[in-house]
C-alpha positions in Angstrom: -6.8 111.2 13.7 -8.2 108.1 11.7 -10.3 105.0 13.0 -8.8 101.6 11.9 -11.1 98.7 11.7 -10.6 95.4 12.6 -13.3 93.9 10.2 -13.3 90.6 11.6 -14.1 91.3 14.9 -17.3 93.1 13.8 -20.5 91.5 14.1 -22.9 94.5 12.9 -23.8 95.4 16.3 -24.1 98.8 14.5 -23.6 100.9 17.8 -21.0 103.3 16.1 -23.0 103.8 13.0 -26.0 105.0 15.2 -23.4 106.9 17.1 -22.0 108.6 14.7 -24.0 107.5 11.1 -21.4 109.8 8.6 -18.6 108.9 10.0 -19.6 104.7 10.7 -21.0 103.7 7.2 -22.2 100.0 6.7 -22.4 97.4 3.9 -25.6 96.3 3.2 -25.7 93.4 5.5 -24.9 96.1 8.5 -21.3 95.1 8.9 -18.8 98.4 9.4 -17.9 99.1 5.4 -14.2 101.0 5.5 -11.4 99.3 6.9 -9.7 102.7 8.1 -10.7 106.2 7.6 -9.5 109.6 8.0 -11.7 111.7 11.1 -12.8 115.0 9.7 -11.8 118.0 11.6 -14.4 118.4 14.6 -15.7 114.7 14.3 -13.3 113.8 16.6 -15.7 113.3 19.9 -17.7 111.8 17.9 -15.1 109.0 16.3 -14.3 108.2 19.8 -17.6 107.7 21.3 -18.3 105.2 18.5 -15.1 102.9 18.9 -16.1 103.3 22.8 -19.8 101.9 21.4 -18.7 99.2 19.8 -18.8 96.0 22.1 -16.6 93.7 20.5 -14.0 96.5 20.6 -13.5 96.4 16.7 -12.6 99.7 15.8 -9.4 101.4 17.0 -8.8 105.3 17.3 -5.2 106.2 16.2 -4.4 109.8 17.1 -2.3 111.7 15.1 1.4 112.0 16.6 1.7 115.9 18.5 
């Protein structure tokens, strides 16, 4: 699974970084700061509460094909 970030659309809401704070990292000005990243194994739950936390619907979860 990896979360892909549309950076654009963020506006530092910062819900998925206090969701999740090691898998959601931010710049210094509270923006998301990886444009897509690999989920660790078990992190999953928590990767997809914080795309579901986000309110301007910037981060997408991508699931790894079965």
């Amino acid at each position: 699974m990896k979360v892909v970030v549309d950076a654009p659309a963020c506006v530092g809401h910062a819900r998925c970084h206090h969701v999740a704070p090691a898998l959601f990292a931010l710049d210094d000005n509270g923006y998301i700061a990886i444009a897509t990243f690999e989920v660790p194994a078990g992190q999953e739950g928590l990767a997809r509460r914080g795309a579901r936390a986000c309110p301007e619907r910037a981060l997408t979860v991508v699931e790894d094909p079965a």
